[in-house]
N, C-alpha and C positions, 0 to 999 in steps of 0.2 A: 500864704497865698501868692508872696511873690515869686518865691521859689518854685511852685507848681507852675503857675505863666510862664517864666522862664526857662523849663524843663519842658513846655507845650511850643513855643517859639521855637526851641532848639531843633525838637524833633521836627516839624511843620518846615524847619529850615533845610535840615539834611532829606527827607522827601524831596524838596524842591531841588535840591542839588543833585539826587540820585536821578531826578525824571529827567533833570539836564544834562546828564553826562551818562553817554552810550559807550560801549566798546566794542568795535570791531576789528574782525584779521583786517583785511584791506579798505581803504577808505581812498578812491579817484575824484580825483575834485575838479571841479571847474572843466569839465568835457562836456564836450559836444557830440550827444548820441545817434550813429544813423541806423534811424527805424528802415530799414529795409521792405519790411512788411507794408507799410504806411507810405513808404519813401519821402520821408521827415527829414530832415536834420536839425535836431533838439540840443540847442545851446545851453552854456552855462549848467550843466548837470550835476549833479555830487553822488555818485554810486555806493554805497555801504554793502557790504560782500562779509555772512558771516560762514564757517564751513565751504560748503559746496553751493551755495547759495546766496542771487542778489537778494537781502534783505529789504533794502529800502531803496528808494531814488527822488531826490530833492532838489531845491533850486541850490545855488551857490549860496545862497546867502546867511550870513552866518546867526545861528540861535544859540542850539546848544553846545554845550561844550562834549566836544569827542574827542574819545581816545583812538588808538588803531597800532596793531601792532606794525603796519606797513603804511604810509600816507604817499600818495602821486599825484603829481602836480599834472593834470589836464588840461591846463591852458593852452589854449590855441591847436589841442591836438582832438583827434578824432577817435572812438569807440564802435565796433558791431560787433552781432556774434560771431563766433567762430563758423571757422568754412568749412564744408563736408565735399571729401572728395568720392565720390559714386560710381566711380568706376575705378576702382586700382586692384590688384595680386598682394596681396602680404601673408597669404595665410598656404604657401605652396613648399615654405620651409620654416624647422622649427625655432631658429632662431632670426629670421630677420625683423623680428621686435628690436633685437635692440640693434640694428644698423638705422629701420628704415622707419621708425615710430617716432623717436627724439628729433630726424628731419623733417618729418611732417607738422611734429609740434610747433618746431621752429617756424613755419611759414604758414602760420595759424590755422592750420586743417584741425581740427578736434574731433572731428567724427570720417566717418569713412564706413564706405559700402564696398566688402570685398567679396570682387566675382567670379568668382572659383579658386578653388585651392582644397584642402584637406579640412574636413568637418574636425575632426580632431586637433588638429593648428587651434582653428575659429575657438574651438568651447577653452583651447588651455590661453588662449590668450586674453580673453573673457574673463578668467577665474583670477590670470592675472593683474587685470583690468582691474578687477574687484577688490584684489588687496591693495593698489597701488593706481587708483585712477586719474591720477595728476601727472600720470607716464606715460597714459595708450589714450590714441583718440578711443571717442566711443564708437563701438564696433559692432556693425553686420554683417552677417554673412554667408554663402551660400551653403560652404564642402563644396563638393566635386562638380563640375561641369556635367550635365544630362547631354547627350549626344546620341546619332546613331549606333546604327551595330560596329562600322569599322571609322569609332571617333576620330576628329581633326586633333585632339592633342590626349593622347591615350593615356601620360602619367595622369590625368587629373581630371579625368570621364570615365563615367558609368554609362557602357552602351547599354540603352533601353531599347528594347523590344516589347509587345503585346504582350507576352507570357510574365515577362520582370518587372515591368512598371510601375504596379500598384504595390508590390513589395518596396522595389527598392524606394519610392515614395513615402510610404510609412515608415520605414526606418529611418531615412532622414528627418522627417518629422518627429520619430519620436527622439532623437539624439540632439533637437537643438536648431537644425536648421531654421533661417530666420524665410526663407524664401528659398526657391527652385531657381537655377540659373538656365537655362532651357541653349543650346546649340543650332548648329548650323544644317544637321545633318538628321534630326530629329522626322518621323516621317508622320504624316497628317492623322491617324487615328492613335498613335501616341501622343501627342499635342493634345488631342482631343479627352483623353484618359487627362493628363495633367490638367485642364483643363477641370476638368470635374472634380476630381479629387482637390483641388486649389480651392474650388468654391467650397466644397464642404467642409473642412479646417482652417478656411479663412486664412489662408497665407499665400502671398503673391507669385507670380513666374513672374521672369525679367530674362532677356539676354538677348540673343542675335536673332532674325528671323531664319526660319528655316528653309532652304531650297526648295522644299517640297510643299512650301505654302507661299500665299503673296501677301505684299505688303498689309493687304486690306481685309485677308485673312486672319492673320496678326493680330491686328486690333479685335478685329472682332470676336474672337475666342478670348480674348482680356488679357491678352499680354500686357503688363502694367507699364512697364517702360522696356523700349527698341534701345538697342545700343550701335553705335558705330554708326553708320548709314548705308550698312549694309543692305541691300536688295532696296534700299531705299531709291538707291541714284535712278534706278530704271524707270523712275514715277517723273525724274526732269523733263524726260520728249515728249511726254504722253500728258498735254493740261487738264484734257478729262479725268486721266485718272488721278492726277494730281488734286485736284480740287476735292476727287470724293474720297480721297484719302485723309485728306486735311479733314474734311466735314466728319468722315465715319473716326477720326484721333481725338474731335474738341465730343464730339458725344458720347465714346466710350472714357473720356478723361484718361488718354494714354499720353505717357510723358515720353520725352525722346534727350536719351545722354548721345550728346553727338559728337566728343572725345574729337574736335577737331586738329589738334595738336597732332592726332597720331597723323592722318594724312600729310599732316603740313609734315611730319619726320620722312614720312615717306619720300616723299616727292622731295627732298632735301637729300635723302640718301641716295636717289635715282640721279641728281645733278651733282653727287661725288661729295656732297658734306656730309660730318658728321659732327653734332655740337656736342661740344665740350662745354662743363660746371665743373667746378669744385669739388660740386657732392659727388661727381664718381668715384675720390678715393675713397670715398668711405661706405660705397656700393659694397656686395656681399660677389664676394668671387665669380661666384656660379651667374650672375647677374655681368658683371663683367666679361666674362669667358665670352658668355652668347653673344653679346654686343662686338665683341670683338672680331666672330667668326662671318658675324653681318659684312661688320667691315672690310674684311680680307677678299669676302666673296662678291661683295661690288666691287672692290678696287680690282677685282683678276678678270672682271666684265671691262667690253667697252661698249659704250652707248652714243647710240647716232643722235644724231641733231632731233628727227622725227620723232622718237622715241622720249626724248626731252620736253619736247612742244607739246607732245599726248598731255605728260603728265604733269606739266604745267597745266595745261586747259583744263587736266581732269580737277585739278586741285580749287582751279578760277570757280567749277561747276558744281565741286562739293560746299563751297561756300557761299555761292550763292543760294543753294536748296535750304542750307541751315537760314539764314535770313528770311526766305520765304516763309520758313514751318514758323520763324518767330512775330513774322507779319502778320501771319494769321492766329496769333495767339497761342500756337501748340504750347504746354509746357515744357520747358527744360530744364535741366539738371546736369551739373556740371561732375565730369570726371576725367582724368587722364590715361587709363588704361598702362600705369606702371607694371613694368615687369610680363606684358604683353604686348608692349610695344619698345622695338631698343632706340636707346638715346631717349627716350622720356623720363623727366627723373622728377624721383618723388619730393613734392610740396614744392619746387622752382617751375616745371612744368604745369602747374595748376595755374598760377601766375600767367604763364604764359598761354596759358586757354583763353580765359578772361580779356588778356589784350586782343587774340586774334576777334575774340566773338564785339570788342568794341570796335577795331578794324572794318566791323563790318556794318556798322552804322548803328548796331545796337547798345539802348540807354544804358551808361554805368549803373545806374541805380536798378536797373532791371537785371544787370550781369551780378550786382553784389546778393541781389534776392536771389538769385539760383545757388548761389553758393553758402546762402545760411538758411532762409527760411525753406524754399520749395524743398528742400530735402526732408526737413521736420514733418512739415507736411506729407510727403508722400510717405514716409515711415510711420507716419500716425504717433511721432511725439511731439506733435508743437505745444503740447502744453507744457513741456519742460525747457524745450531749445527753440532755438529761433530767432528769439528779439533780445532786447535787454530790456529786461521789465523786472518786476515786484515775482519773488518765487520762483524765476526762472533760475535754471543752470551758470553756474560763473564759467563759462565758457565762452571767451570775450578776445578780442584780438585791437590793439590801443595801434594807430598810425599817426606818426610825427605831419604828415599831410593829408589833404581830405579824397580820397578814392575814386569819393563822386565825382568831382571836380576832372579827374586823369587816373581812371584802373592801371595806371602806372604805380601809381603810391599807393597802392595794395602791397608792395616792397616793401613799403618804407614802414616797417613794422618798428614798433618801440620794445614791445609788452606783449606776453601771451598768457594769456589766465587758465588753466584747467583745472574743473572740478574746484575751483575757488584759489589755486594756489598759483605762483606764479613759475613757467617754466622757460621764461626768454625773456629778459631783459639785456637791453642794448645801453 
């Protein structure tokens, strides 16, 4: 009898020591989580991260006993999801995976919406994705730019016409496309065709407005999100139409990537600079070449003082419109337009969006939701990305300072987690 009790304790003992000791890949301790979504900051945390996923999330304080092949000390430091840039090129050459993916990782982009380039790039980087997802943000993507009959950038458009369009639409649909990237030059009963065909397969258009339709057009055919602020600025002089533009964007739920950075290069290359990073050596040739013919071809211009002042003012009057559409609630969505704008460089540029758009009186906490959660949302996975929660994606970005505090220290990166694994530590 004693020896069966004793054989009963033992086991009842090791049960109790098994329910007390978990094993995880990564265990972050003592961080402070910002809900973005919520716009919280959630002290004293302890993350448990098993595979590609947050398992658990708990207070600091100590119960059970855990194992962890990885343990990080989170004190005094900060946690969000990872950022998605919404506007970059990566998918226009077959190898700039591996120049321009491990820099984006680095500066905790994890996902990324790219707007134009080759459907075939998009699906092999994808496949690659898929063996090795702790190497490529998660990717969207268009293929080719839709454009008119004589397209603005001919390597990477398919000119549509009434006779093509429902073709060439179904074929990118059936190869993969994640969305339609729609151009500048696109004429209003082809919009119209895209348009319809969009609603009945359920996948979205995005891109520039077309010259041959107006802003309010735009929206109203269900253009999902306006990129740049193209044909946008002409709605600055006019408050009427301004106002029913805002009204007919918050009722159609149209988002607007407003890629402020590229302006601000612009206007920086009109007053004779050209910034300089790091990362351009490790840019991809072809990338460098064109940046460089930029430069040669403004420095062989000279530019009068007037000419200066315009595009100052213009830049003062593009930034003021983005503050407006954010006064009024439009949603936004943060992107840099890499590799379609020169001197914009991928994952430091994104950084530098974020400061211009707090420059401009807008809440950090509402610039860090553009860049983790409103994307989730507008791509219809927030139940995988977004926050840091229970089942969501380890897709997480750790800063030695708080963000909210100064979208400065969105730099000040420690740690980058993809798909659960660690690919930047400092």
């Amino acid at each position: 009898m004693k020896s069966y009790l004793t054989f009963i304790l033992s086991f009842l003992f090791l049960l109790t020591c098994k329910a007390q000791s978990d094993s995880f890949d990564i265990v972050i301790k003592d961080i402070s989580v910002i809900d973005t979504k919520q716009q919280l900051i959630i002290p004293h945390r302890t993350i448990y991260i098993n595979g590609n996923r947050i398992v658990k999330i708990g207070s600091n304080k100590k119960s059970k006993r855990v194992t962890a092949k990885t343990t990080i000390d989170g004190k005094g430091k900060f946690i969000s999801p990872g950022f998605w840039d919404m506007h970059i090129h990566t998918c226009w050459k077959d190898n700039l995976d591996e120049s321009v993916f491990p820099i984006l990782l680095s500066y905790g982009i994890t996902g990324v919406r790219d707007m134009g380039g080759s459907l075939k790039i998009v699906n092999s980087f994808k496949q690659k994705a898929k063996n090795n997802p702790a190497s490529y943000p998660k990717l969207f993507g268009a293929g080719p730019i839709l454009d008119g009959e004589n397209p603005v950038h001919p390597d990477f458009s398919i000119p549509l016409t009434s006779y093509n369009v429902k073709g060439v639409l179904d074929s990118l649909y059936k190869n993969g496309a994640d969305f339609y990237k729609v151009y500048s030059l696109l004429p209003k009963n082809v919009l119209d065709t895209i348009m319809t065909y969009s609603e009945k397969i359920k996948i979205p258009f995005a891109g520039h407005i077309s010259e041959h339709i107006t802003p309010e057009e735009a929206v109203c055919i269900g253009q999902k999100s306006l990129e740049h602020l193209n044909r946008m600025e002409e709605l600055a002089s006019d408050p009427i139409r301004l106002s029913e533009f805002i009204h007919l964007a918050k009722m159609h739920n149209t988002w607007i990537c407003p890629t402020l950075i590229i302006y601000k290069r612009k206007n920086e290359i009109l007053n004779g600079y050209f910034e300089y990073n790091e990362i351009y050596e490790s840019l991809d040739n072809d990338v460098k070449f064109e940046w460089e013919q930029v430069k040669k071809k403004r420095q062989s211009k000279t530019i009068n003082e007037e000419e200066t002042k315009n595009g100052n003012n213009r830049f003062e009057n593009q930034k003021k419109l983005v503050k407006t559409f954010y006064d009024n609630r439009i949603s936004f969505l943060l992107g840099t337009d890499f590799a379609g704008m020169q001197f914009v460089y991928p994952g430091y540029s994104y950084h530098e969006e974020m400061e211009l758009l707090s420059s401009l009186g807008i809440s950090n906490f509402d610039i860090l939701k553009m860049a983790t959660y409103n994307p989730t949302v507008f791509l219809g996975i927030d139940e995988l990305y977004g926050t840091v929660e229970v089942n969501k994606m380890a897709d997480l970005v750790l800063f030695s300072e708080n963000p909210v505090e100064n979208i400065k220290y969105s730099l000040k990166i420690e740690l980058v987690i993809k798909a659960g694994k660690i690919v930047r530590q400092n």
